[in-house]
VOLO-368184 format. One line per field, with one value per atom (N, C-alpha, C): residue number from 0; residue in one letter; chain; x, y, z. Coordinates in steps of 0.05 Angstrom, whole numbers, plus 5000, padded with zeros to 4 digits. Layout:
N
nr <- c(NUM  ...)
rest <- c(a  ...)
kette <- c(A  ...)
X <- c(X  ...)
Y <- c(Y  ...)
Z <- c(Z  ...)
This chain:
218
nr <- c(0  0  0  1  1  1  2  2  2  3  3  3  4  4  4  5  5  5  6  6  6  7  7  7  8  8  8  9  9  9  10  10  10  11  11  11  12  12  12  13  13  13  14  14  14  15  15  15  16  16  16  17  17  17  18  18  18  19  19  19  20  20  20  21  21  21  22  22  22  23  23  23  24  24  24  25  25  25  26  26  26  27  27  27  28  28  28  29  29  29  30  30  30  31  31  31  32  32  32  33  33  33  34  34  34  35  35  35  36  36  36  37  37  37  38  38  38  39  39  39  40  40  40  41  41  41  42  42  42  43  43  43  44  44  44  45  45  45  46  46  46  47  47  47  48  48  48  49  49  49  50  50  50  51  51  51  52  52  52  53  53  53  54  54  54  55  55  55  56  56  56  57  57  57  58  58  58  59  59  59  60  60  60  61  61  61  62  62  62  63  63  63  64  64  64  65  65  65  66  66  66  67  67  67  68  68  68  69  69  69  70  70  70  71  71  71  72  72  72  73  73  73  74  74  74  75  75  75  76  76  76  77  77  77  78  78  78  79  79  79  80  80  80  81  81  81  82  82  82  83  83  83  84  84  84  85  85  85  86  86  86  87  87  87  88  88  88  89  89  89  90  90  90  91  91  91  92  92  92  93  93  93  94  94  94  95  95  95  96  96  96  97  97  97  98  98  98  99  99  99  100  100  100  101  101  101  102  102  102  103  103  103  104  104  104  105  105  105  106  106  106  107  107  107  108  108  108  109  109  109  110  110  110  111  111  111  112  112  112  113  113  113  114  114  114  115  115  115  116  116  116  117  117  117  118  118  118  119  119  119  120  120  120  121  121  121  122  122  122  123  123  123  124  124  124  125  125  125  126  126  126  127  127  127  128  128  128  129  129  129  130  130  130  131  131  131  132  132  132  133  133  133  134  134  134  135  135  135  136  136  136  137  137  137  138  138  138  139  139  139  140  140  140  141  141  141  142  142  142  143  143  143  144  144  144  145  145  145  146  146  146  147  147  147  148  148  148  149  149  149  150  150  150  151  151  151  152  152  152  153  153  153  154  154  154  155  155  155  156  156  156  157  157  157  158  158  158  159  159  159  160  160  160  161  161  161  162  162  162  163  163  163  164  164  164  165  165  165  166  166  166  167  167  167  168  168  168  169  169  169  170  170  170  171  171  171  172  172  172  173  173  173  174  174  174  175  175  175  176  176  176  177  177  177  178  178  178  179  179  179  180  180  180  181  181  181  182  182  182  183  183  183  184  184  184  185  185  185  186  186  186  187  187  187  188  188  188  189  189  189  190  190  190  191  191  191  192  192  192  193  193  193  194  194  194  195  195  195  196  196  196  197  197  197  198  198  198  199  199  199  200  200  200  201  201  201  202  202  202  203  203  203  204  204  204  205  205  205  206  206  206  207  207  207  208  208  208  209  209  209  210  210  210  211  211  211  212  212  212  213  213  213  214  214  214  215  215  215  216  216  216  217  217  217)
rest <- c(x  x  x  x  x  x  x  x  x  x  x  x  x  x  x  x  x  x  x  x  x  x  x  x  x  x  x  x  x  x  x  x  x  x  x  x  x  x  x  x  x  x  x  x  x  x  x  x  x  x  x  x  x  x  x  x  x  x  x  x  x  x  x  x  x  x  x  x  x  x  x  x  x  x  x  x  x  x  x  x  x  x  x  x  x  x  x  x  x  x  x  x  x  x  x  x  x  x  x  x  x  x  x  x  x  x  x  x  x  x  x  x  x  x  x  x  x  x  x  x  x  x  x  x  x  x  x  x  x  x  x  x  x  x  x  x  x  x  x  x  x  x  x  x  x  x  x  x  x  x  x  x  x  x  x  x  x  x  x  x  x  x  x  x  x  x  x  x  x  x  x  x  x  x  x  x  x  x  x  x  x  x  x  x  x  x  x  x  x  x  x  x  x  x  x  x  x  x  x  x  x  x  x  x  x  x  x  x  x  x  x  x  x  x  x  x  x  x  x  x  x  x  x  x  x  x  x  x  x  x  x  x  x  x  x  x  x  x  x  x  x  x  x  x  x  x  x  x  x  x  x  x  x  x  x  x  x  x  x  x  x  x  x  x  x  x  x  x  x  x  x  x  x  x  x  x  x  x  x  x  x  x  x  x  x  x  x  x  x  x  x  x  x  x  x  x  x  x  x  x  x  x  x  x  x  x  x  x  x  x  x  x  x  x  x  x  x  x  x  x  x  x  x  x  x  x  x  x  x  x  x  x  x  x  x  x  x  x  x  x  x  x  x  x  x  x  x  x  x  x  x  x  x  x  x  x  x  x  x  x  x  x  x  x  x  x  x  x  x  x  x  x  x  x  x  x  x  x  x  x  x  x  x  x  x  x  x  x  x  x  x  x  x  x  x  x  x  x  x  x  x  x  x  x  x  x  x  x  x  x  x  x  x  x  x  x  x  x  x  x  x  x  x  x  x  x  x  x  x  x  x  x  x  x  x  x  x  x  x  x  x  x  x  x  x  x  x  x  x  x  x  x  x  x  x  x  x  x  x  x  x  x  x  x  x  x  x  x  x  x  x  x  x  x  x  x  x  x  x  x  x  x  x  x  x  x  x  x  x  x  x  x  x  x  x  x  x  x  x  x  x  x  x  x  x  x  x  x  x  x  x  x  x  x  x  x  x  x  x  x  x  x  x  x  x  x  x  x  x  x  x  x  x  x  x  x  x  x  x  x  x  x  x  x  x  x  x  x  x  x  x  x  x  x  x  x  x  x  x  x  x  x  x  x  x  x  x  x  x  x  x  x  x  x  x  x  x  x  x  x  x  x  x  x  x  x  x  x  x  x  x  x  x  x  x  x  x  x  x  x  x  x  x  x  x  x  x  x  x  x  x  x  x  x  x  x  x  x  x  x  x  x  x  x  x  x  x  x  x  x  x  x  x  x  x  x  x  x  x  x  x  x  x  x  x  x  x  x  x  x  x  x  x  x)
kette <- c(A  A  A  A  A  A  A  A  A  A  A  A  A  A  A  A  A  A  A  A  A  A  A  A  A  A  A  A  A  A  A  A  A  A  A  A  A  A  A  A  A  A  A  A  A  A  A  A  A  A  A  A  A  A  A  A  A  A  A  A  A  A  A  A  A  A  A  A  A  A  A  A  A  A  A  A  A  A  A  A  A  A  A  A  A  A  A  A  A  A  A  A  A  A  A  A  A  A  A  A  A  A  A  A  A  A  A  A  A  A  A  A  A  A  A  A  A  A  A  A  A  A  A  A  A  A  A  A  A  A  A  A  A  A  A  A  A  A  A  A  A  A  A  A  A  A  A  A  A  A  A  A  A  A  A  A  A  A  A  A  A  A  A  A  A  A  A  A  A  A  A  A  A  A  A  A  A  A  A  A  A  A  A  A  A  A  A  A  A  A  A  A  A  A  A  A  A  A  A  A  A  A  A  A  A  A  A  A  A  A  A  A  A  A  A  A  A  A  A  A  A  A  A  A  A  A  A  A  A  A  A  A  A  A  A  A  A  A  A  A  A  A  A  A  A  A  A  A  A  A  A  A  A  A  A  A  A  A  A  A  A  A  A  A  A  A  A  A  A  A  A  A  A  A  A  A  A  A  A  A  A  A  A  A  A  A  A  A  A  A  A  A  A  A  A  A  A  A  A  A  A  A  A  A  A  A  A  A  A  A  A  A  A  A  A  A  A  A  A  A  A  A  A  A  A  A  A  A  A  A  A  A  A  A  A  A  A  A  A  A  A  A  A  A  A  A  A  A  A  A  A  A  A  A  A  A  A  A  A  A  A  A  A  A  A  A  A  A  A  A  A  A  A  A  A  A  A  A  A  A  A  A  A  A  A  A  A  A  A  A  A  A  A  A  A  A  A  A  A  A  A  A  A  A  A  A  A  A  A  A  A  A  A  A  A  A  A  A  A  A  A  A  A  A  A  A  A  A  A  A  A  A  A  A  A  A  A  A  A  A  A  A  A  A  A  A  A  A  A  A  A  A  A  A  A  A  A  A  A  A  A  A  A  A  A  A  A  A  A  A  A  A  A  A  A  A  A  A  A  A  A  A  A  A  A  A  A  A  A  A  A  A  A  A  A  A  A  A  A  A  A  A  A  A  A  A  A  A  A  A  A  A  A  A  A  A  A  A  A  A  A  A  A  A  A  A  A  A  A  A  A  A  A  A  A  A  A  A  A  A  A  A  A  A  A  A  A  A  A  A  A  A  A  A  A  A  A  A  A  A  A  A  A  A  A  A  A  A  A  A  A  A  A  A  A  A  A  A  A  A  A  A  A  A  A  A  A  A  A  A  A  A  A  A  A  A  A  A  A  A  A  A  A  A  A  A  A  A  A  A  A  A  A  A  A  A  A  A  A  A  A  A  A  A  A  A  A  A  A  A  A  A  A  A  A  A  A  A  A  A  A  A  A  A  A  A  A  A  A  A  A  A  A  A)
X <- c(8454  8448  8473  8487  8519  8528  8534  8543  8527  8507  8494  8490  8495  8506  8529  8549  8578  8581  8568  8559  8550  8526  8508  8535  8542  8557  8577  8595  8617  8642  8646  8654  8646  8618  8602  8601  8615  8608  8636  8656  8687  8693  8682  8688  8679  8690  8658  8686  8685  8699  8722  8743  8752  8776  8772  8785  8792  8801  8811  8803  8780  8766  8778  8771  8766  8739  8735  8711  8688  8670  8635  8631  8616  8614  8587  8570  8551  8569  8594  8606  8606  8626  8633  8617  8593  8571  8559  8560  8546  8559  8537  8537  8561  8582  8604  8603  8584  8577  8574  8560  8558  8578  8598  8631  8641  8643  8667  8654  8628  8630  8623  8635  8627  8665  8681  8701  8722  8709  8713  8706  8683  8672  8686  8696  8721  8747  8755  8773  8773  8755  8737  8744  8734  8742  8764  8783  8803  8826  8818  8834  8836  8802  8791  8801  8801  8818  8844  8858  8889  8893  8878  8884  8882  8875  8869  8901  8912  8936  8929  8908  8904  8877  8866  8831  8823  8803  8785  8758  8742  8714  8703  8679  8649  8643  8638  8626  8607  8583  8556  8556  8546  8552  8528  8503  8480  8485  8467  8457  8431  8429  8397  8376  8377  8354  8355  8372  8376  8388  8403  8420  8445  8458  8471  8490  8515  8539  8567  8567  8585  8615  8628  8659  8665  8700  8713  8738  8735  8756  8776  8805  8828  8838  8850  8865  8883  8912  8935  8941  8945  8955  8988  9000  8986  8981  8955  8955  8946  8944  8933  8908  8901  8871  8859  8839  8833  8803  8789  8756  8764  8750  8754  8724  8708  8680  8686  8650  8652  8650  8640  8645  8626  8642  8622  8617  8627  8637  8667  8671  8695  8708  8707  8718  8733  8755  8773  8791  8789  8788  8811  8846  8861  8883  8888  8910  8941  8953  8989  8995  8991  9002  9007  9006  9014  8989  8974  8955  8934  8903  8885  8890  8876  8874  8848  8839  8808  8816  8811  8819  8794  8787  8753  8767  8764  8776  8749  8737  8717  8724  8725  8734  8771  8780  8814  8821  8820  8818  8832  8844  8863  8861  8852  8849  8871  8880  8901  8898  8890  8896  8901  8912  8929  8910  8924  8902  8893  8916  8905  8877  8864  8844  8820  8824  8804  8788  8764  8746  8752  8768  8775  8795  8814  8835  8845  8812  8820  8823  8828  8831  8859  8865  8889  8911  8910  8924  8938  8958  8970  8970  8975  8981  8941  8922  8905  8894  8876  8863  8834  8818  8787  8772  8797  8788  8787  8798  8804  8769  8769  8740  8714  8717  8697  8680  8654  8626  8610  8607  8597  8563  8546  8523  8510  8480  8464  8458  8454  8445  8421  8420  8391  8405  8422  8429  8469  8466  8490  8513  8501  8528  8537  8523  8527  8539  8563  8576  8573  8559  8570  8580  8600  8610  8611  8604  8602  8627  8647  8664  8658  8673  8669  8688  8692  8704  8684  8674  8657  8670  8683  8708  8713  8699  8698  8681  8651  8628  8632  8648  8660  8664  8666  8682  8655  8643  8620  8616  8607  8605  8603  8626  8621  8610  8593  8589  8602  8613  8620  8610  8601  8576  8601  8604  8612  8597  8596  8590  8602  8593  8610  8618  8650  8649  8684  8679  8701  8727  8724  8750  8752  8752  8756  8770  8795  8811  8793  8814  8794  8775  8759  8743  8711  8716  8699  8704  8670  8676  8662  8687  8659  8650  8625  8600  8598  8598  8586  8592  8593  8593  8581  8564  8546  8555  8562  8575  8550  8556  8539  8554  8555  8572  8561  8571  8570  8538  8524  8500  8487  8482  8466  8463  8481  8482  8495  8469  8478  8486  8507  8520  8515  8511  8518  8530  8549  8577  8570  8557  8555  8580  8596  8613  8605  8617  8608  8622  8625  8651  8679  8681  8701  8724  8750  8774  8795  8807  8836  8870  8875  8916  8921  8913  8920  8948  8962  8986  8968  8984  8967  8996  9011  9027  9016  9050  9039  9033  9035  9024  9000  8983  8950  8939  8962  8947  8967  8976  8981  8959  8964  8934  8947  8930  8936  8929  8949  8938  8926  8899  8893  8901  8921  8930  8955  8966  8987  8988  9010  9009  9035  9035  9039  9039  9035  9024  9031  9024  9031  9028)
Y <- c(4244  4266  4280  4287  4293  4284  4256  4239  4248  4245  4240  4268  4287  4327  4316  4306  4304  4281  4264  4237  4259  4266  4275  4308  4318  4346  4344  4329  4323  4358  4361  4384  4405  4407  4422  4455  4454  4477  4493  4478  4481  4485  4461  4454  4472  4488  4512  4524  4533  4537  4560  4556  4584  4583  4574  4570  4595  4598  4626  4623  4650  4656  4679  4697  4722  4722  4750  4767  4756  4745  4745  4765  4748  4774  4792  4783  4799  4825  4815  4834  4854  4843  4871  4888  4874  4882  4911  4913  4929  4967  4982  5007  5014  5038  5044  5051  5070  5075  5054  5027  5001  4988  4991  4968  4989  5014  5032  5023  5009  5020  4989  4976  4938  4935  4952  4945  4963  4988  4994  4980  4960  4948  4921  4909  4888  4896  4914  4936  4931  4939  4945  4909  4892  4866  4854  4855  4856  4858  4889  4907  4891  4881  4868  4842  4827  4807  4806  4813  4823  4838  4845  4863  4846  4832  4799  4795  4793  4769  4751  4762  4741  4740  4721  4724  4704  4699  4687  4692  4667  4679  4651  4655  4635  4623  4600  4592  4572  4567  4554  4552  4525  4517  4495  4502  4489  4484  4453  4450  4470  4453  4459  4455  4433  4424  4432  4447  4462  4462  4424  4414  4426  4444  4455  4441  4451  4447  4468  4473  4500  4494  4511  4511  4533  4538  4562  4556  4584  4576  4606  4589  4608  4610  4631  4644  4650  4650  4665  4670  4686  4693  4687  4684  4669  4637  4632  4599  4579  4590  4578  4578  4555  4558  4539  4533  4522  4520  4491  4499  4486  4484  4467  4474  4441  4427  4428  4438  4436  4404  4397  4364  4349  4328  4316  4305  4333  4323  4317  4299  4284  4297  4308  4321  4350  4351  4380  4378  4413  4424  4433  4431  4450  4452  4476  4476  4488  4482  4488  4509  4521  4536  4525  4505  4487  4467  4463  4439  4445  4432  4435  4400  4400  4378  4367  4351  4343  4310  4321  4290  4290  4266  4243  4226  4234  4220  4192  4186  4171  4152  4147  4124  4125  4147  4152  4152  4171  4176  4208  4206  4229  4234  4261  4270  4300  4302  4327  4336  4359  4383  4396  4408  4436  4454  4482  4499  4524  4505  4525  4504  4483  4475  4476  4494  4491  4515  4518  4547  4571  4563  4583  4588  4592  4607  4636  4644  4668  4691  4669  4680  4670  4645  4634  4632  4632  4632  4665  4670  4695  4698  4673  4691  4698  4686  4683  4714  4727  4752  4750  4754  4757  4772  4788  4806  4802  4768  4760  4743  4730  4713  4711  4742  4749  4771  4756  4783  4798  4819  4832  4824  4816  4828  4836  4844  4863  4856  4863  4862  4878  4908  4918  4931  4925  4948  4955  4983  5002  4983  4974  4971  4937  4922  4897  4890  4880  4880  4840  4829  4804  4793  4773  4770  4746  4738  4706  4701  4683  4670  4646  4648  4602  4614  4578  4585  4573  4582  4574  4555  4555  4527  4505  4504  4484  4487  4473  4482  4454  4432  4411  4427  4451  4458  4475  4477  4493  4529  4540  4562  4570  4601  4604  4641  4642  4674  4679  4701  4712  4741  4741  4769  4785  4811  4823  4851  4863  4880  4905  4929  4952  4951  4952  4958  4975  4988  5010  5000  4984  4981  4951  4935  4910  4918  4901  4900  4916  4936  4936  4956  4967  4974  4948  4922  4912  4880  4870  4843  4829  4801  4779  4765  4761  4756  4728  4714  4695  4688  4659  4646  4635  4628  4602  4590  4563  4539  4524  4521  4508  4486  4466  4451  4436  4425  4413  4397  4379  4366  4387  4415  4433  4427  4428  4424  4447  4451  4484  4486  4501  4500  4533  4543  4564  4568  4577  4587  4606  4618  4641  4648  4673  4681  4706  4694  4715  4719  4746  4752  4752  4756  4764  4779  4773  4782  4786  4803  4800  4817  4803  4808  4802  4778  4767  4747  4744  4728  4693  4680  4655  4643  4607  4600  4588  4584  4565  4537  4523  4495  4489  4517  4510  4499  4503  4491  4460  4449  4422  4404  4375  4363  4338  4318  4289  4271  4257  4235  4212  4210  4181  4164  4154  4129  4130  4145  4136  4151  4155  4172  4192  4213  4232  4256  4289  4304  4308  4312  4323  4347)
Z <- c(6289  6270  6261  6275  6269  6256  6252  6233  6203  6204  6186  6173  6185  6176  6157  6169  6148  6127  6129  6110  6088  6093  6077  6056  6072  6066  6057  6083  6075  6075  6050  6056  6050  6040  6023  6039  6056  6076  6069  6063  6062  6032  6012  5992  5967  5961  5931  5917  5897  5873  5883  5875  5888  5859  5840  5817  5801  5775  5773  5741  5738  5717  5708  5681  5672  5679  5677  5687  5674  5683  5668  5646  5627  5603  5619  5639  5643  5659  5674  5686  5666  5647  5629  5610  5609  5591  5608  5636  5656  5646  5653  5646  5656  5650  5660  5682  5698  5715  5744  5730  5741  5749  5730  5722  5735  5738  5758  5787  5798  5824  5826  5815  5823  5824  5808  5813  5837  5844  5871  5891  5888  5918  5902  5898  5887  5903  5900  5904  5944  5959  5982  5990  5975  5987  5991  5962  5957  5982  5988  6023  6035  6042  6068  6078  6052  6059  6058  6045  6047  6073  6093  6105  6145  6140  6156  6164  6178  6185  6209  6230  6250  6252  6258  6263  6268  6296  6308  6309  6309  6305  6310  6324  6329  6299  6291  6274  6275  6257  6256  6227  6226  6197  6191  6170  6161  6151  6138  6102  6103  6080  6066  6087  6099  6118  6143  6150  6177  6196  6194  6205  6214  6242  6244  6265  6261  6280  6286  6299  6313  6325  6321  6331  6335  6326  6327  6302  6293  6274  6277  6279  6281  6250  6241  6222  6221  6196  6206  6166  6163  6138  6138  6112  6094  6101  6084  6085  6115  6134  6156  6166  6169  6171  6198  6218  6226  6247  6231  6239  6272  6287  6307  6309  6311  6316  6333  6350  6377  6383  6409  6419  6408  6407  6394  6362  6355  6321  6313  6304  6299  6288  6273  6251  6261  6242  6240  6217  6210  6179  6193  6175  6197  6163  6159  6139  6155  6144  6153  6136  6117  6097  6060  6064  6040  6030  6048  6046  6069  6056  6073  6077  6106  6114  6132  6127  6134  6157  6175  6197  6209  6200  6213  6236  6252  6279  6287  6272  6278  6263  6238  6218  6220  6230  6231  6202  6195  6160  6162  6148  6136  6113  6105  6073  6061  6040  6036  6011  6008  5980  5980  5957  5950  5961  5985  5989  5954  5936  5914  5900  5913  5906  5925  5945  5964  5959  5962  5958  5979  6001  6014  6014  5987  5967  5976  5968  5976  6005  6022  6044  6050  6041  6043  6028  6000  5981  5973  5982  5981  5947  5931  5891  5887  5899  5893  5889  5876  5874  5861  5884  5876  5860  5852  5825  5804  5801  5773  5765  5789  5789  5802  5819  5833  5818  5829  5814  5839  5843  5862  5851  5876  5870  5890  5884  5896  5922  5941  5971  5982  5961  5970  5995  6003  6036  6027  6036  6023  6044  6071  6095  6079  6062  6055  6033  6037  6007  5998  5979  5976  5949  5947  5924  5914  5890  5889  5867  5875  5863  5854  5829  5818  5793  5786  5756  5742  5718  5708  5682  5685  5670  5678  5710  5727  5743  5732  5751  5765  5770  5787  5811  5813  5845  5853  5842  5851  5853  5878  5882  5908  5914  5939  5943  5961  5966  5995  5989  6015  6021  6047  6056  6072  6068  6080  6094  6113  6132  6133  6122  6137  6163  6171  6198  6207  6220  6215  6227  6257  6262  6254  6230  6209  6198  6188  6170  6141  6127  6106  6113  6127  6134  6128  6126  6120  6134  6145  6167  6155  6144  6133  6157  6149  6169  6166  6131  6125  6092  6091  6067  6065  6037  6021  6010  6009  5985  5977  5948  5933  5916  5921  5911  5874  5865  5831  5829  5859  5867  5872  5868  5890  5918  5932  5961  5968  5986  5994  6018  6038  6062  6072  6092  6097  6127  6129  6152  6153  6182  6195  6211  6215  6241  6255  6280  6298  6322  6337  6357  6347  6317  6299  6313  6322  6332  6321  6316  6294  6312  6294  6308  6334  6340  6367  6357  6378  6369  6368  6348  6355  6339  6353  6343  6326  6311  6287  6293  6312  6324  6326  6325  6327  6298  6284  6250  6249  6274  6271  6281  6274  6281  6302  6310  6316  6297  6293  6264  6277  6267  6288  6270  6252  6240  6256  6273  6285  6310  6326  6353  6345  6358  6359  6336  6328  6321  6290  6270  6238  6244)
């Protein structure tokens, strides 16, 4: 069944638009009143993630059908990223600063992209700014902020939302909780976190990998 989660996904959980738009005309169409307090809580995200340099956290990661699988994923601003699948799943998402990198330790396959093409840009990509391509919308609850990014110049990369949480001692004053990817097929992914930790020392060796096409570490 594992197997057949990442066949089927692939990176759909990882993979959603993080491309770089001007503002939605529905954005700018919105009452002034509307556009001053969608671009304060822009503003509010903006902090939140800028405001990140170390962070650990629980992660759980569905499709559509319910199919779930869990790890831990470490953080280091700028540019470092890494999922670690719990046992069992082959697979690890680990970027260096320069490049995301996807290693299938099961077929021994190595994959590499610009992290300025990956949907999680804006946590990684220091020129990147969510204010250029992000749209706040409604949640119905004051403590819930979420924001959906894509370029709509490239509905090829899809779409990602990210949920954020009032919470006072978070970077920012604000804790993302959770992301939705929707990829270009409608394949929908959703990454829950949880036990969220920040500014712990963590080296930079934890965003190196093992290459199974050869022995010893990239």
């Amino acid at each position: 069944m594992t197997r057949k989660l990442f066949s089927n996904t692939r990176l759909a959980a990882i993979l959603a638009a993080f491309g770089v738009a001007s503002a939605p005309a529905a954005y700018l169409a919105l009452p002034q009143a509307a556009h001053a307090q969608q671009a304060s809580q822009i503003d509010q995200v903006v902090a939140a993630l800028r405001g990140i340099t170390t962070m650990k956290a629980n992660f759980t990661q569905a499709d559509r059908n319910g199919q779930r699988v869990s790890g831990v994923l470490t953080l280091k601003r700028p540019g470092r990223i890494r999922f670690q699948y719990e046992e069992g799943v082959p697979l690890l998402i680990v970027s260096d600063g320069k490049a995301m990198t996807l290693v299938d330790y099961e077929v021994r396959q190595v994959e590499r992209w610009p992290i300025s093409d990956s949907p999680l840009g804006a946590l990684l990509d220091p020129s990147r700014d969510v204010k250029r391509y992000g749209t706040m919308k409604p949640t119905g609850n004051p403590n819930v902020l979420s924001v959906e990014v894509k370029d709509s110049s490239k509905p090829e990369f899809g779409t990602i939302t990210l949920v954020f949480v009032k919470k006072a001692s978070a970077p920012g004053g604000l804790e993302l909780v959770s992301w939705v990817a929707l990829d270009s097929q409608n394949k929908r992914t959703t990454v829950r976190l949880a036990n969220q930790r920040y500014g712990m020392s963590v080296p930079d060796r934890t965003f190196t990998y093992t290459d199974p096409r050869r022995s010893g570490r990239r």
